[in-house]
ZATITOR-245039 format. One record per residue (C-alpha): z negated, x negated, y negated; residue number from 1. Coordinates in steps of 0.2 Angstrom, whole numbers, plus 5000, padded with zeros to 4 digits. Each point is the difference from the previous one (the first is absolute). Layout:
// residues N
[[Z,X,Y],NUM]
...
//
This chain:
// residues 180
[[5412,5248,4470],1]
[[4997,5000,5019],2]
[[4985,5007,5007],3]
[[4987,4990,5013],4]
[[5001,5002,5017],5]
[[4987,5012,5007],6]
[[4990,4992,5016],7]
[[5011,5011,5012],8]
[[5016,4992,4992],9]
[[4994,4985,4997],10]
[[4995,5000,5020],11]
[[5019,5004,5005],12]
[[5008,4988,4988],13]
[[4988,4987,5006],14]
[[4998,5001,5019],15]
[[5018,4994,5006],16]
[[4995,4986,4992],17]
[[4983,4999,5006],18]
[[5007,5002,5018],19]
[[5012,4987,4999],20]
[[4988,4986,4994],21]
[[4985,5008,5014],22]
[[5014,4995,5013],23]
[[5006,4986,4995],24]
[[4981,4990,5002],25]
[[4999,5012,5018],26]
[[5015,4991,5004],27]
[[4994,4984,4996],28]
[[4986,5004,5012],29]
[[4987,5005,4992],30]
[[4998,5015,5008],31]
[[4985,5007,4994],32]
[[5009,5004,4982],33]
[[5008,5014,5009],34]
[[4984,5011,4998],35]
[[5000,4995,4979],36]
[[5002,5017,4992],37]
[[5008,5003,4981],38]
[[4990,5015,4989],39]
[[5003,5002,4982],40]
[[4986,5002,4989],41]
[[5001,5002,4980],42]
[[4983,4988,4999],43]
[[5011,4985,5004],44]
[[5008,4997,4985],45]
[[4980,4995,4993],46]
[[5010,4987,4990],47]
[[5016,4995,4991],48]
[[5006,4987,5016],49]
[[4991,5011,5014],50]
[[5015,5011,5011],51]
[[4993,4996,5016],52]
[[4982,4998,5009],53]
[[4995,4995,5019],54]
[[4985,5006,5007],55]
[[4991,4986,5008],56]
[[5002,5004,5019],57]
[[5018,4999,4998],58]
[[5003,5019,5006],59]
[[5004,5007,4982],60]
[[5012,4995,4986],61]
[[4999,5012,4984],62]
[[5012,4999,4988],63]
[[5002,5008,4983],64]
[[5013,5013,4994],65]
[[5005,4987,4988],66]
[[5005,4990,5015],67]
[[5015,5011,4999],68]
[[5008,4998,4985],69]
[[5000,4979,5002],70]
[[5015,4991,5006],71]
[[5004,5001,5018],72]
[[4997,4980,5002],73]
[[4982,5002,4990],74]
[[4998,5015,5013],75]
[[5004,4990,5016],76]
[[4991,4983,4991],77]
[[4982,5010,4998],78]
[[5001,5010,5015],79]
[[5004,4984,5012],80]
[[4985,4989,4988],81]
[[4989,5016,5009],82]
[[5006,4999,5016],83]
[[4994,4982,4999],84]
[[4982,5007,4996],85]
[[5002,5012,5014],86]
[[5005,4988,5012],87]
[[4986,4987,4994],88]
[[4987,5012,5002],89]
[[5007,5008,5017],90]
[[5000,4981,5006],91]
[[4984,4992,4993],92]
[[4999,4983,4997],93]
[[5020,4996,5008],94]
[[5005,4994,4985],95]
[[4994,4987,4987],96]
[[5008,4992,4986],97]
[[4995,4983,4998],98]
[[5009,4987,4988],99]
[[5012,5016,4996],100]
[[5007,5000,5018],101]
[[4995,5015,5009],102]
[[4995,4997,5020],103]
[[5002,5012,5011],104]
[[4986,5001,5017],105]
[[5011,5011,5011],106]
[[4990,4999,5013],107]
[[4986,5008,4991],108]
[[4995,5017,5007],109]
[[4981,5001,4989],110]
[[4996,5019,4999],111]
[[4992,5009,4985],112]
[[4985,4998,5013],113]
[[5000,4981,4998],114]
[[5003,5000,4982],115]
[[4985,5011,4997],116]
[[4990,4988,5012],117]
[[4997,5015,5015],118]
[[5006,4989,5012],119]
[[4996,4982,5006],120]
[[5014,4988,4995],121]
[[4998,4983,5010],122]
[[5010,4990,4992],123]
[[4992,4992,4984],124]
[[5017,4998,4989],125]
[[5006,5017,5003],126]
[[4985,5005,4995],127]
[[4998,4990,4985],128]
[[5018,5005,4996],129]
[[4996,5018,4998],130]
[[4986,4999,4988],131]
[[5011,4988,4988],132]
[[5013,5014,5004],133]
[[4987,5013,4992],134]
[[4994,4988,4985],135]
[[5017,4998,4994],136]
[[5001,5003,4982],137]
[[5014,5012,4990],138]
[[5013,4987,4998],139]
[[5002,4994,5017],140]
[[4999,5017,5008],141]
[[5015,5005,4989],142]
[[5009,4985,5003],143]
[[4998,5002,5020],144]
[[5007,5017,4996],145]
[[5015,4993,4993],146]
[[5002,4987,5014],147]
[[4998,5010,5015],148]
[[5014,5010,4990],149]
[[5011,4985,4996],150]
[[4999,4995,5020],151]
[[5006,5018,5005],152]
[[5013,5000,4987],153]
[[5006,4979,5001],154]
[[4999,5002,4980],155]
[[4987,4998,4988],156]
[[4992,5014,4990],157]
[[5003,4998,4981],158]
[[4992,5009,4986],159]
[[5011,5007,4986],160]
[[4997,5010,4983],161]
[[4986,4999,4988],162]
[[4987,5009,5014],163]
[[5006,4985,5013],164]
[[5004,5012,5014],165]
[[5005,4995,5016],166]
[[5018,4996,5005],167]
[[5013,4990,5011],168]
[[5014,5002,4988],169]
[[4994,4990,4984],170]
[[4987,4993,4992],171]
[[4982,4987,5000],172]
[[4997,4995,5016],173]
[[4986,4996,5006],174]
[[4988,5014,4992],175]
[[4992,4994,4985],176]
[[4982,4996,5002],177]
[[4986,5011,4995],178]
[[5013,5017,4999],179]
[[4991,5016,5002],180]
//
């Protein structure tokens, strides 16, 4: 019987990892991911299929202790699903899925300022495109998740297991609608 991982080994096991995926979208030149931090916090794991949470300004990804003893491509799967999340709230309203194809704006540079409205923005549609940015429901913020993953990576997130977790190794692909 092997024991869990306490926060401090979980962190150690985990942040190679962690590393490696942060670079690889800061390669891709989304720059901004550099300043995403890991933490490990035992009040992830709130549920059976929940490893992995990103707060939404994109600076923080917490992941559980559990998170540790999953396989290394579940591990690399999750933490590049929350790097998406970090990187589609460090960029608000880049990206947007429509007809399942994700688009990318990357000549948008709209601040945290413009997304809470404290500055002027002239043009209309770019306006317009941040509020819908801000109504999206669950599904198709996990789904942009996946796909701003899936354009760093050049390969699809799957999701495996009876939990459905991410992957790139195996799996259901795209993620099931209406998953929590």
């Amino acid at each position: 019987m092997s024991r869990r991982l306490d926060p401090l080994e979980t962190r150690a096991v985990i942040e190679p990892y962690f590393d490696a995926v942060r670079e690889r979208f800061v390669e891709h030149g989304l720059r901004r991911a550099s300043k995403t931090q890991l933490d490990v916090s035992t009040k992830v794991h709130d549920a059976e299929r929940h490893f992995a949470a990103t707060r939404d300004d994109g600076m923080l990804v917490l992941v559980s202790p559990e998170l540790g003893d999953l396989p290394e491509d579940q591990v690399v799967g999750i933490l590049a699903h929350e790097m998406g999340h970090a990187v589609d709230f460090l960029y608000p309203a880049r990206f947007q899925l429509a007809r399942g194809e994700l688009i990318d704006w990357p000549s948008a540079s709209w601040s945290q300022a413009s997304r809470e409205s404290k500055i002027e923005v002239d043009d209309r549609a770019v306006f317009n495109r941040v509020k819908q940015w801000e109504k999206r429901e669950h599904d198709l913020v996990e789904r942009t998740a996946d796909a701003v993953a899936s354009l760093v990576f050049g390969r699809p997130i799957h999701y495996v297991g009876r939990c459905l977790l991410q992957s790139f190794e195996r799996g259901e692909s795209p993620r099931p609608i209406g998953l929590r």
